[in-house]
N, CA and C of each residue as an Amber inpcrd file, in Angstrom:
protein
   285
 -11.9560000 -15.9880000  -1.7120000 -12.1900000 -14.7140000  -1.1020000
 -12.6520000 -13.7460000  -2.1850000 -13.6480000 -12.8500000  -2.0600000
 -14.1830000 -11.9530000  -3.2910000 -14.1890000 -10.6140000  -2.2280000
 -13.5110000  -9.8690000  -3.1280000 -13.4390000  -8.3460000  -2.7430000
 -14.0330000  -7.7030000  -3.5140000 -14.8640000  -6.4850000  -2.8070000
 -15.6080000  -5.8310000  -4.0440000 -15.0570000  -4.2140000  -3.6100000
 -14.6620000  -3.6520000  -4.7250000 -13.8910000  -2.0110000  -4.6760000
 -15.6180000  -1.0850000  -5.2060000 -15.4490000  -0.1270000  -4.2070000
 -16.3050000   0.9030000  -4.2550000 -15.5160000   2.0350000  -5.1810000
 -15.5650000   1.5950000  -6.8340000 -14.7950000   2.5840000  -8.0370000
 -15.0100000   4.2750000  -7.4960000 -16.5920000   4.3440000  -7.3350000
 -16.8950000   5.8870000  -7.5640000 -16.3920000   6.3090000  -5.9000000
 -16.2000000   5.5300000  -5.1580000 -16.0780000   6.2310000  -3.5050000
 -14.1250000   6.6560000  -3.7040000 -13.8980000   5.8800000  -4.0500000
 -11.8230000   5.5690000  -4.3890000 -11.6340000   7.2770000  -5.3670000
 -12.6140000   7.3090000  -6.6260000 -12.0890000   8.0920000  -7.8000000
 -12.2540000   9.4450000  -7.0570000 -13.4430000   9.6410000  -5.7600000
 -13.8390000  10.6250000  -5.4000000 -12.9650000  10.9230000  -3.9240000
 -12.5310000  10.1230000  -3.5860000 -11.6350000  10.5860000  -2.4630000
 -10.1880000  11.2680000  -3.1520000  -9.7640000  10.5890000  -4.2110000
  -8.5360000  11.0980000  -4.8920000  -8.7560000  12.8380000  -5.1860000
  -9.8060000  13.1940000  -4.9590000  -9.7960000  14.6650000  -5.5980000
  -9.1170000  15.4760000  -4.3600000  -9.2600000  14.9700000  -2.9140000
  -8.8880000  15.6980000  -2.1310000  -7.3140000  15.3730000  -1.6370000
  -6.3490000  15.1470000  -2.2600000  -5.2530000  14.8720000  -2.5040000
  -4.4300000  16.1760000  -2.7270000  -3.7450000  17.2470000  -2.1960000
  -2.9300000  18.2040000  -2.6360000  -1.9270000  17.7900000  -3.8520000
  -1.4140000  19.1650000  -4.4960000  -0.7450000  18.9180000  -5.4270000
   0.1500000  19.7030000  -5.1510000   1.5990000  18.8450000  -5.1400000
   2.8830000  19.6990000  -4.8540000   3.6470000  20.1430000  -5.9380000
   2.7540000  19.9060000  -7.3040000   4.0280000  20.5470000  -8.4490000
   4.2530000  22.0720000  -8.0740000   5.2900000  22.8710000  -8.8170000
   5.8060000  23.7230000  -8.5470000   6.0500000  25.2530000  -9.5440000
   6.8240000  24.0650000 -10.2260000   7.7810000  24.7730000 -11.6130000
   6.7540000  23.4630000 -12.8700000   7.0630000  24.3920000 -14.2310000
   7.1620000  23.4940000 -15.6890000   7.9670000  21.9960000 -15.9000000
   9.5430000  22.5350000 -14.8220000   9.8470000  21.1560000 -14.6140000
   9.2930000  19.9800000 -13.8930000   8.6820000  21.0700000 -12.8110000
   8.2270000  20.0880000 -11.6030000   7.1350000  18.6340000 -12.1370000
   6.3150000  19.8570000 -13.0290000   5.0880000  19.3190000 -13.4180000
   5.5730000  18.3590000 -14.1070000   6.6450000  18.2220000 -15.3630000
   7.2320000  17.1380000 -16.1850000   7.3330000  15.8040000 -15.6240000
   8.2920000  16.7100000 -14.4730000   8.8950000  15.5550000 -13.6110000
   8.0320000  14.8690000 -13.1590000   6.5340000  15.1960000 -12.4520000
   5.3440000  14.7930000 -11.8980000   4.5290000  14.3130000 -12.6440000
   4.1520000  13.9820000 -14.1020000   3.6710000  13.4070000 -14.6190000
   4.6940000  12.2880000 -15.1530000   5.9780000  12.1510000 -15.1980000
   6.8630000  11.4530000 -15.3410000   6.6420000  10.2000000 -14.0630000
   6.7710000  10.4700000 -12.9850000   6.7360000   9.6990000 -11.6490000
   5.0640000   9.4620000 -11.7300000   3.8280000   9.6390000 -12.0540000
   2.6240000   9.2300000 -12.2930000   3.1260000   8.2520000 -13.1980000
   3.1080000   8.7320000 -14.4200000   3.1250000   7.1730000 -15.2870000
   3.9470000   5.9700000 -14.6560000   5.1220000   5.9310000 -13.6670000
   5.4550000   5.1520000 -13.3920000   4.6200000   4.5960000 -12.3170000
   4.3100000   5.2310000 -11.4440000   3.4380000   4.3690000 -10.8940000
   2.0500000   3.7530000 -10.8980000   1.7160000   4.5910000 -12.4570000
   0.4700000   3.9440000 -13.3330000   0.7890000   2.5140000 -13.6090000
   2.2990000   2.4080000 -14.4250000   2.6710000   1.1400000 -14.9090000
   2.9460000   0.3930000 -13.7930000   2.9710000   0.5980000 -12.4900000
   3.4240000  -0.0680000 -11.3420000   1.8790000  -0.5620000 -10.3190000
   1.0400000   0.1860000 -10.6220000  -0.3990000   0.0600000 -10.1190000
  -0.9150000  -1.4510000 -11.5070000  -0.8770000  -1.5130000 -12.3260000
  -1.1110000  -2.1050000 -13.7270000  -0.5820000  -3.8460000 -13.2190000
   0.5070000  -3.0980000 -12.9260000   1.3020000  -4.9580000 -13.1460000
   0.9250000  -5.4350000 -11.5390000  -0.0270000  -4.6920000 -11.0320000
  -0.3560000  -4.9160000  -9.5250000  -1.6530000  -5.7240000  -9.8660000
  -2.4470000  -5.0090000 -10.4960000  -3.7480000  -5.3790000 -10.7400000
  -3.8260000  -6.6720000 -11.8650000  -2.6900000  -6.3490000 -12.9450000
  -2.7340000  -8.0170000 -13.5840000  -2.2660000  -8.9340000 -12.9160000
  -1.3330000  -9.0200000 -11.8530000  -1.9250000 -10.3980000 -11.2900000
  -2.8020000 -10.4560000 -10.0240000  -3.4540000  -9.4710000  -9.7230000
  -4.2750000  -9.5850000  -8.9850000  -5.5190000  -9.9580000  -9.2550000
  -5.7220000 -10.0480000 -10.4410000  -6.8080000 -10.4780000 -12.0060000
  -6.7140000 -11.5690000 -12.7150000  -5.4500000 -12.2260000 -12.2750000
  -5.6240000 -13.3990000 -12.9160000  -6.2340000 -14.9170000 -12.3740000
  -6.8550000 -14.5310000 -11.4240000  -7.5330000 -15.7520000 -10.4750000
  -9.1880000 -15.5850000 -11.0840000 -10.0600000 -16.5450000 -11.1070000
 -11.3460000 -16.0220000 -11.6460000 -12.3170000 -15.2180000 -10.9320000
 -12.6500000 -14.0800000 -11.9080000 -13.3630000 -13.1530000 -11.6000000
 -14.5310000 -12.9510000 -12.1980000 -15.6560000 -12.4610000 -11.6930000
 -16.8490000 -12.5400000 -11.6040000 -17.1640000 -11.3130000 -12.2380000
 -16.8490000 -10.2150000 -12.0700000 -16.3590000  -8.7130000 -12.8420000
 -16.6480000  -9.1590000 -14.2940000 -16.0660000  -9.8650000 -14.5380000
 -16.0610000 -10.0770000 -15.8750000 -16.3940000 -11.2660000 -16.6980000
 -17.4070000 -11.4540000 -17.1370000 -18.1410000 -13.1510000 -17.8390000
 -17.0490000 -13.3320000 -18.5120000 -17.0270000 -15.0760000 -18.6940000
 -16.1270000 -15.6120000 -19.8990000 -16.7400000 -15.1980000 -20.8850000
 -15.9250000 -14.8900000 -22.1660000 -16.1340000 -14.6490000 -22.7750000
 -14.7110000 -14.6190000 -24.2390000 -15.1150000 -14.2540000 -25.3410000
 -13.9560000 -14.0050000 -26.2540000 -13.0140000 -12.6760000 -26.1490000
 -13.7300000 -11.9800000 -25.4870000 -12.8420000 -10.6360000 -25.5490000
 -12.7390000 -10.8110000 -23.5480000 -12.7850000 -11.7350000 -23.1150000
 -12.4320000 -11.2410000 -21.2390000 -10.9280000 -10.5450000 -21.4040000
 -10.0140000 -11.2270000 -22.1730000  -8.6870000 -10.7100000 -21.7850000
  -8.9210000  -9.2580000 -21.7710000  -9.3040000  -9.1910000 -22.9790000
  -9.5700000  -7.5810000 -23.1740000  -9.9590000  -6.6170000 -22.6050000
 -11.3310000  -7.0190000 -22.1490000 -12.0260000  -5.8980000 -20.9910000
 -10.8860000  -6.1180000 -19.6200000 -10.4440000  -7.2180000 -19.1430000
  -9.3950000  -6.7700000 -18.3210000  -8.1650000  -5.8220000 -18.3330000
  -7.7770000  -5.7690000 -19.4800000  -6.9730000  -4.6860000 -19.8080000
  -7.2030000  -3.4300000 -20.0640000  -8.5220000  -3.5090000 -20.2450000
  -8.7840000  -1.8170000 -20.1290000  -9.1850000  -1.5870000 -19.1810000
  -9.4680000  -2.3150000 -18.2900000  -9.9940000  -1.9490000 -16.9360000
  -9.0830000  -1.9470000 -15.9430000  -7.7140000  -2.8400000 -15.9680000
  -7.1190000  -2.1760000 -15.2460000  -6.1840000  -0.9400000 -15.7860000
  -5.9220000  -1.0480000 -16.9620000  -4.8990000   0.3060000 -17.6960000
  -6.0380000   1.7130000 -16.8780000  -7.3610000   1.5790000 -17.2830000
  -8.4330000   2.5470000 -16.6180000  -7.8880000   3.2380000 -15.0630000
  -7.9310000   2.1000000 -14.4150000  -8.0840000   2.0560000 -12.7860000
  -6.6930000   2.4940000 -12.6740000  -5.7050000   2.0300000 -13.4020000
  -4.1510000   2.5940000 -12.8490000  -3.2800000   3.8280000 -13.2500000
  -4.0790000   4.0630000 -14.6250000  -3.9610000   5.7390000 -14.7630000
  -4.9190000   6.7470000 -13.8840000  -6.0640000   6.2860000 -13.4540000
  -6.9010000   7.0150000 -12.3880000  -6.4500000   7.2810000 -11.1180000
  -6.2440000   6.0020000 -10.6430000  -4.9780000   5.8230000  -9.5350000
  -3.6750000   6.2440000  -8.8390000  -2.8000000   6.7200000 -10.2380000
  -1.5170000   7.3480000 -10.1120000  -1.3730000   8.1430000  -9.4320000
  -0.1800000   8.5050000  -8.9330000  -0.2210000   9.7460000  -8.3350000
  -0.9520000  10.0570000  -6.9420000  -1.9480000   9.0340000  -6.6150000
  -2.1150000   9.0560000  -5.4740000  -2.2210000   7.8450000  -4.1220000
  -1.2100000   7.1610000  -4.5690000  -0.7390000   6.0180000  -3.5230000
   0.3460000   6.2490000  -2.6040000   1.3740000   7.1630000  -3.0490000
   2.3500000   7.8170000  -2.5300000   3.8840000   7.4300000  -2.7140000
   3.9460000   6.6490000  -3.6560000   5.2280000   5.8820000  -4.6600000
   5.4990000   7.0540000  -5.3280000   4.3600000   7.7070000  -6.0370000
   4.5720000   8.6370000  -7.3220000   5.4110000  10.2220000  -6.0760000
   4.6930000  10.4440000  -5.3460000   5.2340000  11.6820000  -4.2850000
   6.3740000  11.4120000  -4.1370000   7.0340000  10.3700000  -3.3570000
   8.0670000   9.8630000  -2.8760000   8.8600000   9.8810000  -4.0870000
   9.0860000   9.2930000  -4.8860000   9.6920000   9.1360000  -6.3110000
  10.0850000  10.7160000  -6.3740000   8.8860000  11.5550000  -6.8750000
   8.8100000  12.5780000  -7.3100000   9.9690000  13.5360000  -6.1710000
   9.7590000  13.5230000  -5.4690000  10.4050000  14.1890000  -3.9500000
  11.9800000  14.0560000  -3.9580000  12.4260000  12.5030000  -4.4190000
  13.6610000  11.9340000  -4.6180000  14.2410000  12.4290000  -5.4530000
  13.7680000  12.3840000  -7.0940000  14.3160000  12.9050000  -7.9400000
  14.4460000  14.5960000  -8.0060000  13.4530000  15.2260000  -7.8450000
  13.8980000  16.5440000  -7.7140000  14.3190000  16.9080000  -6.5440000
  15.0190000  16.4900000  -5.3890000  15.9170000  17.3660000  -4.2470000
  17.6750000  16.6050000  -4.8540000  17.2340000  15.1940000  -5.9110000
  18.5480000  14.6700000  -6.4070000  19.5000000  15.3120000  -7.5350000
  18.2040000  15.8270000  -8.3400000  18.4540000  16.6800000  -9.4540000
  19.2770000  18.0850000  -9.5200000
């Protein structure tokens, strides 16, 4: 099965996404709950990458360009799947 992601249609819908930070904390807290679900988007996409892909020729450096491409795609990503909201939402009404 080959799936092909439309990068620039995905990066450009994310802009219309509201932003609920608040406070200095909020914002902490909200880039706190992004990186986690950066690192949680990441370990999504490495094994979703490890079957052969066409994206990327064999080569000596493939591992490589896979890793920056998904570290790329999952810091771009963050924050708007709705793990990072939810998270975010949890911890500050817990706090």
């Amino acid at each position: 099965m080959n799936i092909n992601i439309d990068n620039y249609s995905v990066m450009r819908s994310l802009n219309s996404v509201p932003n609920i930070v608040k406070t200095d904390n909020d914002a902490k807290l909200k880039e706190q709950t992004d990186k986690f679900e950066a690192f949680f988007i990441a370990k999504i996409l490495d094994v979703s990458t490890k079957s052969e892909n066409t994206l990327f020729p064999k080569s000596a450096g493939e591992d490589i360009y896979k890793s920056m491409y998904n570290d790329t795609m999952s810091n771009k990503l963050s924050g708007h799947f709705g793990f990072s909201e939810l998270l975010f939402n949890y911890l500050k009404h817990r706090g």
